[in-house]
MARMARDO-658405 format. One record per residue (C-alpha): x, y, z; residue in one letter. Coordinates in steps of 0.02 Angstrom, whole numbers, plus 32768, in hexadecimal, padded with zeros to 4 digits. Layout:
<recs>
{{X Y Z} A}
...
</recs>
This chain:
<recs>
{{5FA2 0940 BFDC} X}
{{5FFA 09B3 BF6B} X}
{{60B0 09AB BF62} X}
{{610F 0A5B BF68} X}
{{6180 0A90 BEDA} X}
{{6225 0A6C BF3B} X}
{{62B7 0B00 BF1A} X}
{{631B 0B0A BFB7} X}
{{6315 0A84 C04C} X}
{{6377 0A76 C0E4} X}
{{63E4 09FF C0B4} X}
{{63DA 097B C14B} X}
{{6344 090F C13C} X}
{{630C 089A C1CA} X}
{{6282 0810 C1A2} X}
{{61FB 084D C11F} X}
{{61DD 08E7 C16C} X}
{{6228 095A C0DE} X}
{{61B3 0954 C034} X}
{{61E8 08D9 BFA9} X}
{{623B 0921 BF17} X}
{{61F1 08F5 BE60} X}
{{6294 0905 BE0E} X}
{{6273 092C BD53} X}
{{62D6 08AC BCC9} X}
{{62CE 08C7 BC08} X}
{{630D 083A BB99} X}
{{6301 0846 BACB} X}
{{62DB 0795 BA87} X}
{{629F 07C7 B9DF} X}
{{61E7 07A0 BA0E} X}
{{61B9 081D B968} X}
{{613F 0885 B9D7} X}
{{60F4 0816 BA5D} X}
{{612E 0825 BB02} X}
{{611F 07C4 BB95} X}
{{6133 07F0 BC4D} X}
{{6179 0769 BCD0} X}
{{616B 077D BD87} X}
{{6207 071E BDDE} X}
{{6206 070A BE87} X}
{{629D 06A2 BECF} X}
{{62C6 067C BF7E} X}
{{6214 0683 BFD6} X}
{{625B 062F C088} X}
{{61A5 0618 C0C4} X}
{{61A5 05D8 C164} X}
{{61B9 065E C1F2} X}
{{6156 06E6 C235} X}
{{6183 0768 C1A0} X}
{{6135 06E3 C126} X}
{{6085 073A C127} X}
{{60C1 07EE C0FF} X}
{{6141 0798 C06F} X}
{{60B1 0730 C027} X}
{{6038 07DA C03A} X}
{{60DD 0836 BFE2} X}
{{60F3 07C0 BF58} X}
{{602C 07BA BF3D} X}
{{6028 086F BF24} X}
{{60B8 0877 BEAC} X}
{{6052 07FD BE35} X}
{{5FB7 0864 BE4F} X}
{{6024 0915 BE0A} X}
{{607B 08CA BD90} X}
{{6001 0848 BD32} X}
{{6071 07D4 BCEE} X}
{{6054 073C BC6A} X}
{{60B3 06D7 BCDD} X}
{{60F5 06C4 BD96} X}
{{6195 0649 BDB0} X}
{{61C1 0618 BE55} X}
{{6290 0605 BE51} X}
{{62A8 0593 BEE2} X}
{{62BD 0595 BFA7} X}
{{6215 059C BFB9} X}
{{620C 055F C071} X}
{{6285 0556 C100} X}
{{621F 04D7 C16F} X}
{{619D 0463 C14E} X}
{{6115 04DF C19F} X}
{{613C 055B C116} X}
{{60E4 04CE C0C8} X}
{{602B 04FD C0AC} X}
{{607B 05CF C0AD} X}
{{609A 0598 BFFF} X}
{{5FFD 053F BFD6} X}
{{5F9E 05DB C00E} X}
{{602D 0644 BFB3} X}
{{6007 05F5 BF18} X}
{{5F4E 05FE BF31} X}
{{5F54 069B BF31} X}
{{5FC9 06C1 BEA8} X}
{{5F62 0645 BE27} X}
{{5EDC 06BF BE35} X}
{{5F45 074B BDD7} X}
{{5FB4 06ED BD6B} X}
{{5FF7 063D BD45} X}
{{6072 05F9 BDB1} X}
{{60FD 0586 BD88} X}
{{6193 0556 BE00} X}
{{6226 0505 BE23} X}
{{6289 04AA BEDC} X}
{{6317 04FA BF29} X}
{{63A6 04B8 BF87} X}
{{633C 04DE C02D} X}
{{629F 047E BFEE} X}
{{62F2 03E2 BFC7} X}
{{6327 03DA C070} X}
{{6270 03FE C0A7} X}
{{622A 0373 C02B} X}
{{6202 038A BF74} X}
{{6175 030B BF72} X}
{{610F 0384 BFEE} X}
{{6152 042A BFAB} X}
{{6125 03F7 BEE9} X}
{{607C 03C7 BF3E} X}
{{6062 047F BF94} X}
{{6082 04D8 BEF3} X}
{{5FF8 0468 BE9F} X}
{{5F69 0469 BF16} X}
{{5F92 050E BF16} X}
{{5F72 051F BE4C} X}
{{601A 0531 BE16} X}
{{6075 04CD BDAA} X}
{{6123 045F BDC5} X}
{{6191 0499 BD47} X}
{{6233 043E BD91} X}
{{6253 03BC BCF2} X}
{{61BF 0411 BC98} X}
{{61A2 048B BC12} X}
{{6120 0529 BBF2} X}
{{6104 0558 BB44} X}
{{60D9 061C BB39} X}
{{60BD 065D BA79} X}
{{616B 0647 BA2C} X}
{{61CB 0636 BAC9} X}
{{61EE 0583 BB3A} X}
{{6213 059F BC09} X}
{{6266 0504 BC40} X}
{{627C 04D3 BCFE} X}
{{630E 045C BCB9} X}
{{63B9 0480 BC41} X}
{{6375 0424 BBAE} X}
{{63F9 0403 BB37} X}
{{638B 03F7 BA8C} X}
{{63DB 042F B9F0} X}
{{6347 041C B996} X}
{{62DD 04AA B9F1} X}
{{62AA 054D B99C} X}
{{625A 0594 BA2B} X}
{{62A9 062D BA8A} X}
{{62C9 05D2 BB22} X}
{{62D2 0608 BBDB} X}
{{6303 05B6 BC6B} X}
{{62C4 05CB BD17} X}
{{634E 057D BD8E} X}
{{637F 0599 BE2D} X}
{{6432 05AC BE3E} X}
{{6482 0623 BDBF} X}
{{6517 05C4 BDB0} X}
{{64B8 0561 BD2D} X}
{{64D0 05F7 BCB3} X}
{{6561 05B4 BC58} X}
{{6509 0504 BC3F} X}
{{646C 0567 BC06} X}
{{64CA 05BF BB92} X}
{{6520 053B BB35} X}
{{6467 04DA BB2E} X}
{{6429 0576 BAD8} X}
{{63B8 05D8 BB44} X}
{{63AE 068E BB24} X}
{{636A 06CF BBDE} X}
{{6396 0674 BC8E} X}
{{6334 06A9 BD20} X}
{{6392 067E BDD8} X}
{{639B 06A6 BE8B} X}
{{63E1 0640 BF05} X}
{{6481 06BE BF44} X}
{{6408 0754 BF8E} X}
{{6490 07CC BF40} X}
{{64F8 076B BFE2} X}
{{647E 0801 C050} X}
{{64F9 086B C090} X}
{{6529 08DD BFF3} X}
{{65A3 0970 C002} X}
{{65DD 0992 BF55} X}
{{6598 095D BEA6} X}
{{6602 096E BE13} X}
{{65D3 0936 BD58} X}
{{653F 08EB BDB4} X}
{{6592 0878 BE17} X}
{{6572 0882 BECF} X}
{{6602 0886 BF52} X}
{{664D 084F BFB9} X}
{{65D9 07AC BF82} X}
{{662A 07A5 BED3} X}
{{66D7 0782 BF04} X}
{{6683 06D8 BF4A} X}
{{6615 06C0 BECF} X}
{{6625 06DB BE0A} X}
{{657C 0717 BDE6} X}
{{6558 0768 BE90} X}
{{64E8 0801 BE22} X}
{{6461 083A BDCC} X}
{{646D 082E BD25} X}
{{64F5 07C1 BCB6} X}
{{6523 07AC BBE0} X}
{{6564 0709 BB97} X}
{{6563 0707 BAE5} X}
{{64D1 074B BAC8} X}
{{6474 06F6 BB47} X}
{{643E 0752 BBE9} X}
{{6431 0726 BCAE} X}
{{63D1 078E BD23} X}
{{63E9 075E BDD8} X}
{{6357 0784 BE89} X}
{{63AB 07C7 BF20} X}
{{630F 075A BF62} X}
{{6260 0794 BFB8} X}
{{62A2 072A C049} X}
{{6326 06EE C0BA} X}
{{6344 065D C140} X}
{{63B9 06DF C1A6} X}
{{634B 0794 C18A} X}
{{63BB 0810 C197} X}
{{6406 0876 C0F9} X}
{{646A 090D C0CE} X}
{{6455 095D C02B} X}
{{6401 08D6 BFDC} X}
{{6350 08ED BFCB} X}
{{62D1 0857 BFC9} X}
{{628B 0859 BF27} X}
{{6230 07FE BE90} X}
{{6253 080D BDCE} X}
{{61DE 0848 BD54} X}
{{622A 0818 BCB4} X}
{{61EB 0862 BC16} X}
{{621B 07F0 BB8C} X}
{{620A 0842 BADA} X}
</recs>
């Protein structure tokens, strides 16, 4: 399943019946000509009907983009049936490219004994309190507040209102979800999404902190499917 190049949409989406957007991310770490590409996916809500086509979706996207890494940001599952979605979600991700991921508000309240289980009969990895080592660069699933590293460090969280914790730990690139751009979107300015960001400080794509950089999913998924201007989408992050 090839996704199509996505210009204009109709801006109401209902379900997964729209294509998922790979939304393109470029972050300069100093990595002195390597590069490496992340795949974050936040905000899976597996669970009901539309899980299928989203897991299909988000298979496809690792397929055209070949990244070194998938991360799964959280809100993984809605209900405990979305259960083995994941397990086969992860299946069939592990057979393109690592995968590493992190709980969500929704999947401690669906149990993070079974959910950290899913992932890893699946083939993934638990990075929640763990760390992935990747050339010169360290992707936490934790704020780790080490003076002592040297690694470029990223952290895959869930909420983005970590960023300012992040930042004063140290890490250079914070990967989030958890808002869905608040799905009804009917202005963006300085890539902040409205009405959403008068609610929510970093209610946007893309954020600066002194030198350190947040990029935050509008989500592949949500628990109520209905969005206006806000396509579902996944990051491809290409870290130089």
């Amino acid at each position: 399943m090839k996704l199509p190049k996505l210009t204009d949409r109709f801006p109401l989406e209902i379900g997964t019946s729209a294509p998922l957007l790979i939304r393109q991310e470029s972050v300069h770490l100093g990595l002195g000509g390597e590069e490496l590409k992340l795949l974050f996916a936040s905000d899976l809500h597996l669970g009901g009907r539309r899980s299928l086509r989203a897991i299909e979706q988000l298979v496809a996207a690792v397929t055209e983009t070949k990244p070194n890494l998938v991360l799964l940001g959280g809100d993984l599952v809605d209900f405990r049936w979305g259960i083995p979605l994941l397990e086969s979600c992860v299946l069939q991700l592990v057979a393109q490219a690592p995968v590493w991921a992190i709980s969500g508000n929704h999947d401690v309240w669906v149990g993070m004994t079974a959910m950290r289980r899913a992932v890893e009969t699946g083939g993934g990895f638990w990075l929640e309190e763990n760390s992935v080592k990747l050339s010169t660069i360290r992707i936490d699933g934790f704020v780790d507040h080490d003076p002592t590293s040297r690694a470029l460090r990223i952290l895959c969280a869930h909420n983005p209102a970590v960023f300012s914790f992040a930042v004063a730990a140290g890490y250079s690139l914070v990967l989030a979800g958890h808002l869905h751009g608040c799905q009804w979107v009917f202005w963006e300015r300085l890539n902040r999404l409205y009405p959403g960001a008068w609610f929510y400080r970093w209610n946007g794509l893309r954020f600066e902190l002194n030198n350190a950089t947040l990029i935050v999913s509008r989500g592949m998924g949500d628990t109520l499917p209905v969005r206006w201007n806000c396509p579902r989408e996944v990051i491809l992050c290409n870290i130089f």
